[in-house]
KEGUGU-312232 format. One line per 2 residues: number of its first residue (from 0); for each residue x, y, z of N, C-alpha, C. Coordinates in nm, 2 decimals. Last residue first. Example, Ala and Ser with C-alpha at 12.3 -4.5 7.8 and 13.67 -1.06 7.14 Angstrom:
! residues 2
1	1.28:-0.22:0.71:1.37:-0.11:0.71:1.29:0.00:0.79 | 1.32:-0.57:0.78:1.23:-0.45:0.78:1.32:-0.33:0.78
This chain:
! residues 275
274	9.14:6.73:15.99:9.12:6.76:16.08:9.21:6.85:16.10 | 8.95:6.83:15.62:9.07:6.80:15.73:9.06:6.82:15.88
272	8.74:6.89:15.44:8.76:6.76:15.55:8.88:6.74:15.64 | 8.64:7.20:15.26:8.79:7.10:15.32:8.76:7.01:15.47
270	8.33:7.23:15.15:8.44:7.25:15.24:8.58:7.12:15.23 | 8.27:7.32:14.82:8.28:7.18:14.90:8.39:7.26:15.03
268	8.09:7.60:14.74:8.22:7.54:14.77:8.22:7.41:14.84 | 7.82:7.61:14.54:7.90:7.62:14.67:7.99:7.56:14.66
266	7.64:7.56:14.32:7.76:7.66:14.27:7.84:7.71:14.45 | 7.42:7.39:14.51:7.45:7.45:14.36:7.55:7.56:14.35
264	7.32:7.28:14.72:7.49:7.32:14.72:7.52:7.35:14.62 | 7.06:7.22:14.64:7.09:7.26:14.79:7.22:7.37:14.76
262	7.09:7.09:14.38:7.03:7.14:14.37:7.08:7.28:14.52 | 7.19:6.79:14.55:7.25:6.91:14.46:7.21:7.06:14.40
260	6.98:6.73:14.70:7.11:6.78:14.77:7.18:6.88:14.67 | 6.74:6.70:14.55:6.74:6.84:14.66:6.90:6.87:14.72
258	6.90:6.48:14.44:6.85:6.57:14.32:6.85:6.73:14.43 | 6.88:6.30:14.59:7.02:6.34:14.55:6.98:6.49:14.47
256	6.63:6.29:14.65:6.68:6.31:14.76:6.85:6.40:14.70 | 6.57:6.13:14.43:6.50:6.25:14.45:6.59:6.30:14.60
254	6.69:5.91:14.43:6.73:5.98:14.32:6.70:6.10:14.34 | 6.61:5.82:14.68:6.72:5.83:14.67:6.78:5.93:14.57
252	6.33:5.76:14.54:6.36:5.85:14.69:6.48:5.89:14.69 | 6.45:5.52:14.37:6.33:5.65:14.36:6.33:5.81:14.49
250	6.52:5.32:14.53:6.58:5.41:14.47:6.53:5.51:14.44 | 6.23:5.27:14.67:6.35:5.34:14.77:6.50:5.42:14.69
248	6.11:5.15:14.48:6.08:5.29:14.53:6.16:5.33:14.61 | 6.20:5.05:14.15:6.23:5.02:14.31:6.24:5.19:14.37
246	6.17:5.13:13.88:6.07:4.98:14.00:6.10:4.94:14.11 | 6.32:5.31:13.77:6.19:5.30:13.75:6.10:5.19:13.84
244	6.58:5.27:13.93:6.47:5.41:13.89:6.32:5.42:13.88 | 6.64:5.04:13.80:6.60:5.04:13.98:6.55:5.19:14.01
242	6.69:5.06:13.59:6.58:4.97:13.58:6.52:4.98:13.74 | 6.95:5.10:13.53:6.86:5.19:13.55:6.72:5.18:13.58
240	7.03:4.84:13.75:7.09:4.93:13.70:6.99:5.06:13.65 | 6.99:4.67:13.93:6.97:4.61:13.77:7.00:4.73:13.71
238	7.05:4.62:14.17:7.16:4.54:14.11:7.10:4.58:13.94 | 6.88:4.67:14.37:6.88:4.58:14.35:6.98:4.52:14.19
236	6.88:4.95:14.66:6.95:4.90:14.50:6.93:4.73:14.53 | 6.72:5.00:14.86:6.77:5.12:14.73:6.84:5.06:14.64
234	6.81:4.86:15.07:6.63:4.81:15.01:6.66:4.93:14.87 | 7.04:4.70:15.23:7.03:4.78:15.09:6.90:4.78:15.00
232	7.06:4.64:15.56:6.97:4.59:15.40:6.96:4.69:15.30 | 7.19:4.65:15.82:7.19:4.71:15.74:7.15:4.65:15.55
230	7.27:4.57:16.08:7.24:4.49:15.95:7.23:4.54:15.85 | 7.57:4.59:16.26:7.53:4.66:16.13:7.43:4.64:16.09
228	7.76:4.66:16.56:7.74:4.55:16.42:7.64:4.63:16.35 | 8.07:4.91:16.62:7.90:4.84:16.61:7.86:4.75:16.52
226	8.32:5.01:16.79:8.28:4.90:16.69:8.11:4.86:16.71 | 8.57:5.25:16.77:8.43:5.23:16.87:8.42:5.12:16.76
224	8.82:5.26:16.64:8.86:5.25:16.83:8.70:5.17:16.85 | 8.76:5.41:16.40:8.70:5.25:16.38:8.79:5.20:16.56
222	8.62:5.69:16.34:8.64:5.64:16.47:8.66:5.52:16.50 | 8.55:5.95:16.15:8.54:5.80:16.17:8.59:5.76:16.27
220	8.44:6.32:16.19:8.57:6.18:16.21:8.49:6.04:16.24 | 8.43:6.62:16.14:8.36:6.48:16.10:8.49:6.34:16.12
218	8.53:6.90:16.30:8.54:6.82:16.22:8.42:6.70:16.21 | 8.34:7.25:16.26:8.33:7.12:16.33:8.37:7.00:16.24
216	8.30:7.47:16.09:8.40:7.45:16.17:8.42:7.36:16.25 | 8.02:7.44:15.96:8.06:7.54:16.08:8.20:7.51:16.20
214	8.06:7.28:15.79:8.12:7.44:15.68:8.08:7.53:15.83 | 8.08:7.06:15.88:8.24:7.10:15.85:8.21:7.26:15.80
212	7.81:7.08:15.91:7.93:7.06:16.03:8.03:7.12:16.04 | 7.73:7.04:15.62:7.72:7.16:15.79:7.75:7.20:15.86
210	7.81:6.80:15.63:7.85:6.92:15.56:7.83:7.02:15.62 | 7.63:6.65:15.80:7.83:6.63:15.78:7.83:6.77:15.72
208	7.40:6.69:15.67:7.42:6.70:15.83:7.59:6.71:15.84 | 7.39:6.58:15.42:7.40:6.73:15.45:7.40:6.77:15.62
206	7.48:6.31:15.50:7.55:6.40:15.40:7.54:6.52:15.44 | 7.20:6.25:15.61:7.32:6.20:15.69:7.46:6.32:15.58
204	7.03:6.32:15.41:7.02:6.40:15.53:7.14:6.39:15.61 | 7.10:6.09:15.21:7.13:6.24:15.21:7.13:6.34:15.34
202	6.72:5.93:15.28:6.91:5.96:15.21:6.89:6.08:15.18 | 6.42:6.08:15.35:6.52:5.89:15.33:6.63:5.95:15.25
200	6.38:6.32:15.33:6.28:6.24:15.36:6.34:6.14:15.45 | 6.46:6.66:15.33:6.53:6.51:15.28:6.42:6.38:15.35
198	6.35:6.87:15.52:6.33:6.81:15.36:6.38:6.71:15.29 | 6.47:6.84:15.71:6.35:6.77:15.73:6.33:6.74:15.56
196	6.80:6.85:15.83:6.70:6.88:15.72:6.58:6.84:15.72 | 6.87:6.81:16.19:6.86:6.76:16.02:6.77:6.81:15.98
194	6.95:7.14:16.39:6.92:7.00:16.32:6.93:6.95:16.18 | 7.27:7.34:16.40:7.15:7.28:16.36:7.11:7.16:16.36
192	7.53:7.43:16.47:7.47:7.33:16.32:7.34:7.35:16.26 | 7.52:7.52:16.71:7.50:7.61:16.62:7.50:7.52:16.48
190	7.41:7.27:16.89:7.31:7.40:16.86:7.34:7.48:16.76 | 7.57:7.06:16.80:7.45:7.06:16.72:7.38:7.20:16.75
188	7.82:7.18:16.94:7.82:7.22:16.84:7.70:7.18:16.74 | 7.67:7.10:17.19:7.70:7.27:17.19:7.75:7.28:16.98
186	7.65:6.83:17.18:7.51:6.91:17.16:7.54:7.05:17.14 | 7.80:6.66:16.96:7.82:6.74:17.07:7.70:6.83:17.05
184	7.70:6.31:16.84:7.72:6.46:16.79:7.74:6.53:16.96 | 7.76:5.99:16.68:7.76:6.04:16.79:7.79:6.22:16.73
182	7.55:5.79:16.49:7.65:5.88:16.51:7.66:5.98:16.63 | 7.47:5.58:16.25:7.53:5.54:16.39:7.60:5.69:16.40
180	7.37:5.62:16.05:7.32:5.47:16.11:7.38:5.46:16.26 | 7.50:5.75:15.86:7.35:5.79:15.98:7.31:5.68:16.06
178	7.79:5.76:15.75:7.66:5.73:15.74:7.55:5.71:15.88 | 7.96:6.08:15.73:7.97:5.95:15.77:7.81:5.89:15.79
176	8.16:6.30:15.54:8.04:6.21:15.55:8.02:6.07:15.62 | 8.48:6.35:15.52:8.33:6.41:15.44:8.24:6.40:15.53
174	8.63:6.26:15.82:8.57:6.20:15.66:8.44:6.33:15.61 | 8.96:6.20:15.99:8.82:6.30:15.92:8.76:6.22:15.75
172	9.00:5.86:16.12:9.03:5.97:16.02:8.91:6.05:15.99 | 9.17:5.72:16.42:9.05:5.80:16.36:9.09:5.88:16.20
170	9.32:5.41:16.30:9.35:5.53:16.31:9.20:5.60:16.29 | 9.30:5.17:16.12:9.24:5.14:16.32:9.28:5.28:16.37
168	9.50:5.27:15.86:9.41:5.13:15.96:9.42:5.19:16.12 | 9.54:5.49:15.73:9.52:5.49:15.79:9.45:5.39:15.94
166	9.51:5.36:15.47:9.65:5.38:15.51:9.63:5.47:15.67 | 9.28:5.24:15.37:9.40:5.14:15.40:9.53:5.21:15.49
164	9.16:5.43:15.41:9.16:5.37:15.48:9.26:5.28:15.50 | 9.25:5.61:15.19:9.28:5.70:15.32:9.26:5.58:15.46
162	9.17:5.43:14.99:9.34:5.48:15.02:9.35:5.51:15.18 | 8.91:5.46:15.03:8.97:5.32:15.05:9.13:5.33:15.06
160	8.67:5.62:15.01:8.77:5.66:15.09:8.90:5.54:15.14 | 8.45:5.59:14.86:8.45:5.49:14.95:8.59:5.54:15.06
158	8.54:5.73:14.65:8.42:5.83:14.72:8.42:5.70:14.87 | 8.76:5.60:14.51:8.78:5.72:14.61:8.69:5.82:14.68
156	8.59:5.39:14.39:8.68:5.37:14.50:8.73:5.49:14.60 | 8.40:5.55:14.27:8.36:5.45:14.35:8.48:5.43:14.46
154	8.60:5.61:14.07:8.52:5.73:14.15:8.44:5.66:14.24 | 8.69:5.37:13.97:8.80:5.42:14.03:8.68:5.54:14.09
152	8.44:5.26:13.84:8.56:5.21:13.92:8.63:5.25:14.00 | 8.46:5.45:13.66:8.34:5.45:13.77:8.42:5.41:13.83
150	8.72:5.39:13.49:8.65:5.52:13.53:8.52:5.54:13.64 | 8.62:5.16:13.41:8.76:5.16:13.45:8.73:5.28:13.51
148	8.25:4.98:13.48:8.40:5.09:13.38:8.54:5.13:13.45 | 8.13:4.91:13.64:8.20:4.83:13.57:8.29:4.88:13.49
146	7.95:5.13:13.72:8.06:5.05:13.81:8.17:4.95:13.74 | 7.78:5.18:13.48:7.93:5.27:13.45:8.00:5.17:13.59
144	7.56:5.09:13.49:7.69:4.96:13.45:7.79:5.04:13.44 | 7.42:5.22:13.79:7.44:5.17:13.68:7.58:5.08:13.63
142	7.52:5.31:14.06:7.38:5.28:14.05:7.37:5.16:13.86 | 7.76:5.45:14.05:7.71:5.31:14.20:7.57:5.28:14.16
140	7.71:5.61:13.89:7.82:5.49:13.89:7.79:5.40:13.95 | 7.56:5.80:14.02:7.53:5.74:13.85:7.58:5.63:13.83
138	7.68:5.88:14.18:7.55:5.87:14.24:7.54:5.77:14.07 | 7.93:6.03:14.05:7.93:5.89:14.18:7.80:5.84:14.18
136	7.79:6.24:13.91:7.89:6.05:13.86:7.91:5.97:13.95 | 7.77:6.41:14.16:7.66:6.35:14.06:7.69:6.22:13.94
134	7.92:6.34:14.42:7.91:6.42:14.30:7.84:6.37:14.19 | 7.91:6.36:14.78:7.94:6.29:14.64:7.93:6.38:14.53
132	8.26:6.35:15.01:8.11:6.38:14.96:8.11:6.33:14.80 | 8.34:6.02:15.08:8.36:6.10:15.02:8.21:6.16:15.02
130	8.29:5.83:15.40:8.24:5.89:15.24:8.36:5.99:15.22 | 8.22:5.58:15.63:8.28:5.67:15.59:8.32:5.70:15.43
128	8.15:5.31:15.56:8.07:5.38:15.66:8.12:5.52:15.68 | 8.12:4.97:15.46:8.17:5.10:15.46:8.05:5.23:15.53
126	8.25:4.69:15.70:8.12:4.80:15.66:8.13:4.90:15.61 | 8.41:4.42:15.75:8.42:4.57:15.73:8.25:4.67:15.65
124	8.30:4.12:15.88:8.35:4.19:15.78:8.32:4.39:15.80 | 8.11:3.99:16.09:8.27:4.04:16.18:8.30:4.13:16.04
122	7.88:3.91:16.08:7.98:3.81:16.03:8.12:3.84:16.03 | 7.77:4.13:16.03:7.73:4.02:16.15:7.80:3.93:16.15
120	7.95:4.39:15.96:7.84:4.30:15.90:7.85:4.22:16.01 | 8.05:4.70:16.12:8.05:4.57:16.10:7.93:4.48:16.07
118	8.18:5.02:16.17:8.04:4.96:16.12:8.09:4.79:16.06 | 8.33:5.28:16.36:8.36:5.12:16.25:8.27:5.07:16.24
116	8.09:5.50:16.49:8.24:5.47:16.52:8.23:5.33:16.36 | 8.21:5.89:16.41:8.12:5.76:16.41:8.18:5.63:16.45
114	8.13:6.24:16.51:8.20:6.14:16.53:8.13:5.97:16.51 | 8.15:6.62:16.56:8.07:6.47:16.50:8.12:6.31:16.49
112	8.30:6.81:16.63:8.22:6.78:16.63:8.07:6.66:16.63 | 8.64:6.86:16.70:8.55:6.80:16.64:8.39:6.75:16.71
110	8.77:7.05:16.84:8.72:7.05:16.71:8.60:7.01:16.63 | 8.81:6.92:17.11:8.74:7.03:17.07:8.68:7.10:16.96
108	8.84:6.61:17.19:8.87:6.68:17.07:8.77:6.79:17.02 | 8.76:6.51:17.43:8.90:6.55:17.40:8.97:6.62:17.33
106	8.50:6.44:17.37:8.49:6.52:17.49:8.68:6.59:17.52 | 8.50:6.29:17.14:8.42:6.44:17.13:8.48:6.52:17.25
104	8.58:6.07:17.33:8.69:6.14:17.14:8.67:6.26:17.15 | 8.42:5.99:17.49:8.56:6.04:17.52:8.62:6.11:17.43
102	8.22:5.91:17.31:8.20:6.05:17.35:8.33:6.09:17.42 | 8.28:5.68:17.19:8.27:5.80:17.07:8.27:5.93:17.14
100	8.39:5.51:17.42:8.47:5.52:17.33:8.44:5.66:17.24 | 8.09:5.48:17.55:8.18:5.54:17.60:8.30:5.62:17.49
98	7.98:5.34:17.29:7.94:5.47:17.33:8.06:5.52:17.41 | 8.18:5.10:17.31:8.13:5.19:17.19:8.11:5.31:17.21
96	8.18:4.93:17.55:8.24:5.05:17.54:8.23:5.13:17.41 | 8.14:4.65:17.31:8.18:4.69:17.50:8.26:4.84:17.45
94	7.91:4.75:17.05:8.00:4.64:17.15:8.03:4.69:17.30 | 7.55:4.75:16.96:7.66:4.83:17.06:7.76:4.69:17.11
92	7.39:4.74:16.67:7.44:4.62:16.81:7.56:4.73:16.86 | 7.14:4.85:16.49:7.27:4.88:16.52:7.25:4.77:16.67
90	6.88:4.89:16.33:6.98:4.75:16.36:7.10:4.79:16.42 | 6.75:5.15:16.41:6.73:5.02:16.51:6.74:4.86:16.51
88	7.01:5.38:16.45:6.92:5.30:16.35:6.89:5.15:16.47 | 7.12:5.61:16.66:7.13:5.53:16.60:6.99:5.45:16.55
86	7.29:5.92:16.78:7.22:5.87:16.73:7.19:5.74:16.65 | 7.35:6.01:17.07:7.45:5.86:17.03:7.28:5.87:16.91
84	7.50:6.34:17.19:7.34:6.24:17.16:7.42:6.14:17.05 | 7.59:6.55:17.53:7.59:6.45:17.40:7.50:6.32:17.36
82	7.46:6.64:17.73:7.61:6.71:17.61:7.62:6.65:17.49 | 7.09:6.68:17.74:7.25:6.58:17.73:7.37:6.65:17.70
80	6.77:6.54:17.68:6.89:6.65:17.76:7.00:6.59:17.77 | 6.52:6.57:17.41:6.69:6.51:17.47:6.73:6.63:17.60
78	6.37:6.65:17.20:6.34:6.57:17.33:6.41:6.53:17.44 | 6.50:6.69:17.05:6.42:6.81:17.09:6.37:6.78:17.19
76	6.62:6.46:16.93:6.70:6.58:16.94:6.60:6.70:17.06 | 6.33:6.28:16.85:6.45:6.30:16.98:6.52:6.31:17.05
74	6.28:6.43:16.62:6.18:6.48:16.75:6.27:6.44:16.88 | 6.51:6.43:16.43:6.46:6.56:16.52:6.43:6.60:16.65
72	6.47:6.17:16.38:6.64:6.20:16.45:6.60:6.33:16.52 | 6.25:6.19:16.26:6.26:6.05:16.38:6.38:6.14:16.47
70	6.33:6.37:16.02:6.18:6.38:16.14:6.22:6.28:16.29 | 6.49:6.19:15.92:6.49:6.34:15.98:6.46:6.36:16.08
68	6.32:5.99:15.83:6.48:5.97:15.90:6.49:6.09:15.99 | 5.96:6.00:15.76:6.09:6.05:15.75:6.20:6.08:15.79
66	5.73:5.94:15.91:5.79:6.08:15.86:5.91:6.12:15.85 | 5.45:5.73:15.85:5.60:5.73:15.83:5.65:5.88:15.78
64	5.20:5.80:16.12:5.24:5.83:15.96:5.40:5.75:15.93 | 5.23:5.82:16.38:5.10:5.72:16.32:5.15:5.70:16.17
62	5.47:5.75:16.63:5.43:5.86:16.47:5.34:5.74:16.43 | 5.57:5.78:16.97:5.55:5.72:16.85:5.46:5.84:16.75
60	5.86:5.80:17.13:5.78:5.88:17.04:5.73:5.78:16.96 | 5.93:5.67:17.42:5.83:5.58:17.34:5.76:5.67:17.28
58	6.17:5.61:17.63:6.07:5.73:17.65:6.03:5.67:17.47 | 6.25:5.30:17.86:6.27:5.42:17.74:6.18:5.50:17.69
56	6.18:5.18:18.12:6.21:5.30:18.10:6.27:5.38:17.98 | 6.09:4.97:17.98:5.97:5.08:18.04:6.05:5.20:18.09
54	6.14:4.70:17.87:6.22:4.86:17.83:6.12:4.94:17.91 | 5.93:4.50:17.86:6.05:4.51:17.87:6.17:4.64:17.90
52	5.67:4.63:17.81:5.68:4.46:17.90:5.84:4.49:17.97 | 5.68:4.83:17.67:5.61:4.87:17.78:5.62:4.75:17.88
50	5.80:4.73:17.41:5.88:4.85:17.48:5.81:4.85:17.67 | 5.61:4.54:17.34:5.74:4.51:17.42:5.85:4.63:17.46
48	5.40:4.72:17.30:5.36:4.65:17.39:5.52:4.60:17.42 | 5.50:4.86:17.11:5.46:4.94:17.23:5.44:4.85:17.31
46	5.54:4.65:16.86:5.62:4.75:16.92:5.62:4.81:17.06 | 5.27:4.55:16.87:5.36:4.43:16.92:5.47:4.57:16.97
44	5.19:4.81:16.70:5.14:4.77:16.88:5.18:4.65:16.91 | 5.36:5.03:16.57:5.30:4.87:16.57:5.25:4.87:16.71
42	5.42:5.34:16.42:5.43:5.30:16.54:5.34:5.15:16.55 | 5.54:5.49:16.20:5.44:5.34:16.18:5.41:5.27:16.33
40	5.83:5.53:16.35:5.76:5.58:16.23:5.62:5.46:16.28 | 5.93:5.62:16.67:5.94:5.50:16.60:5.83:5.55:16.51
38	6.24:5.72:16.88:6.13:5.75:16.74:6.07:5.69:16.64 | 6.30:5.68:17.20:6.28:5.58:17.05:6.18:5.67:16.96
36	6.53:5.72:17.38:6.45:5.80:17.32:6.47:5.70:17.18 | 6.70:5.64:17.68:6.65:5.63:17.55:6.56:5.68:17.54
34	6.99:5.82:17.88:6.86:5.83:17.86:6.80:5.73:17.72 | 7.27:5.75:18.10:7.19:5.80:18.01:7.05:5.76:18.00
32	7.55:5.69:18.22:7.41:5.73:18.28:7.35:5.79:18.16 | 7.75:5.44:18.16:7.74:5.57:18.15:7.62:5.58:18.20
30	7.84:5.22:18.27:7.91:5.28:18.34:7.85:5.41:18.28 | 7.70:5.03:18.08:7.62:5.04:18.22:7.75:5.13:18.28
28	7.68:4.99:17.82:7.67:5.09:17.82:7.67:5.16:17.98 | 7.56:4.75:17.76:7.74:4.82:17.71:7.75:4.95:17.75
26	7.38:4.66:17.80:7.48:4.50:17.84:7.60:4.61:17.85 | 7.21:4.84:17.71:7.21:4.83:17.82:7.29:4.73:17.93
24	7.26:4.79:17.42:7.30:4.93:17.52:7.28:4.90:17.67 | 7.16:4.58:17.33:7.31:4.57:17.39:7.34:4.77:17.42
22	6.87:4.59:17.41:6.95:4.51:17.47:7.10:4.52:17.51 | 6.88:4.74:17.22:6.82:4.80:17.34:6.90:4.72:17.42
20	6.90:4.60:16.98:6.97:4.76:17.01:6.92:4.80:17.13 | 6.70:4.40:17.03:6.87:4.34:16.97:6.94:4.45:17.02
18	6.48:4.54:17.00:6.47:4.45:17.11:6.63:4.41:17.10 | 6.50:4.59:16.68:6.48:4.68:16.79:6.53:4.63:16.92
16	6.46:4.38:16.59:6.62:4.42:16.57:6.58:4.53:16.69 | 6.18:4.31:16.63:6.30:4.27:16.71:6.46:4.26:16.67
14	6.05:4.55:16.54:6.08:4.54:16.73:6.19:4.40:16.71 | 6.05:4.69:16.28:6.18:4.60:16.30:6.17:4.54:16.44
12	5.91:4.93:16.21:5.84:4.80:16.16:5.97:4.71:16.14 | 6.16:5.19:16.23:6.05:5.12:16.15:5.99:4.96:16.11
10	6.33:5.42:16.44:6.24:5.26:16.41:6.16:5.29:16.32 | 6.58:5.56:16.59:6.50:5.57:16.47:6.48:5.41:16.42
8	6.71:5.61:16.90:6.69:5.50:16.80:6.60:5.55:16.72 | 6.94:5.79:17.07:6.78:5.82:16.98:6.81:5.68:16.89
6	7.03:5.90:17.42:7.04:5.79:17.25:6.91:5.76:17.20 | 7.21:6.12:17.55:7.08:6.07:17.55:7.12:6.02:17.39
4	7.41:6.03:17.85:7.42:6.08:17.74:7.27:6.04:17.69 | 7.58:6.31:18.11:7.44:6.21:18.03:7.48:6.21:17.89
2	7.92:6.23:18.21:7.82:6.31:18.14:7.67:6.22:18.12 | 7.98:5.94:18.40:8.00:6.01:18.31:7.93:6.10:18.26
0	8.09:5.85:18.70:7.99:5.84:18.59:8.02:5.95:18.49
């Protein structure tokens, strides 16, 4: 058997993508010994009632309030015993050996710290899932008609890290940033990290958690060996450009969220991403 490992699902008002991620941990997961820990925002009572029919042995934080990506990934973290914590979102689908796969890496690779594995749409296509850190034109680009310019275009393409993928296919590569939906951490190098930021609400906390990492000498690596499906709903952009500032609240959050990152890292060095 293997080390424990303890896995944090962060829920909101989804039990049956939830009931989807429980399921396949426990179809994929049966050579390792571990623990669930559900952090569920808005806690539902269809929710608690199929955690308690079905799942009775996962441990059931529930939050009366919605508090925040952070907050869910914290209470968890604090809740946990383990060497190692499989954080994930409660669309994530575990394939055969995923988890095993991200914590052999960590358990090999002394360096590194953090680890994610290949993120897939439901329909088998590529997910991006590994970043560039960003920079205030990127955040502007991907949001407005600058994507359409020769110039966004291209700062879009190299914050997506699309060279380093193409030329690294089905190879781990260190990344900036890898997105929160799915990530495996070493608990010895989350003690001297730290937890997530609580001040970031919704987006970014996955970013400044990576950074951290790297500026405490812990790499960040993609991992597309591990494979999860995705659902992943883009509720932060609907396509209309500045117009999603003003009428869509999850951009709104987003904007505010980018605003504490940079603001955070004002006149600091970007660490170096190399493994």
């Amino acid at each position: 058997m293997l080390k424990v490992l303890s896995i944090i699902i962060t829920h909101y008002k989804t039990p049956h993508l939830l009931k989807l991620a429980l399921r396949s941990i426990k179809e994929t997961c049966k050579e390792i010994n571990y623990e669930i820990i559900v952090s569920d925002a808005e806690a539902q009572h269809e929710t608690i009632e199929m955690l308690a029919d079905e799942f009775p042995e996962v441990k059931h934080h529930a939050f009366k309030d919605n508090v925040g990506y952070a907050r869910l990934v914290n209470s968890g973290i604090k809740n946990s015993q383990s060497d190692y914590v499989l954080i994930l979102n409660a669309d994530i689908v575990l394939l055969k050996d995923t988890a095993k796969t991200l914590i052999e890496y960590l358990k090999n690779n002394e360096k590194v710290g953090l680890v994610g594995p290949k993120l897939l749409n439901f329909n088998g296509t590529h997910q991006h899932s590994c970043f560039k850190f960003y920079k205030p034109f990127t955040v502007m680009a991907r949001r407005t008609f600058l994507a359409k310019t020769t110039f966004g275009a291209e700062a879009i393409r190299k914050f997506l890290m699309e060279d380093e993928l193409a030329a690294n296919y089905n190879k781990p590569l260190a990344a900036d940033w890898l997105m929160g939906s799915a990530l495996c951490v070493k608990r010895s190098a989350m003690n001297k990290v730290g937890l997530m930021d609580e001040r970031f609400f919704m987006y970014f906390e996955d970013v400044d958690w990576c950074r951290r990492f790297w500026e405490n000498g812990f790499a960040v690596v993609y991992l597309p060996q591990a494979l999860a499906y995705h659902y992943h709903q883009k509720a932060s952009h609907t396509g209309r450009g500045i117009l999603d500032i003003i009428n869509n609240k999850q951009t709104r959050i987003h904007a505010a969220s980018a605003y504490k990152y940079f603001r955070k890292y004002k006149n600091k060095p970007v660490p170096s991403a190399k493994l």
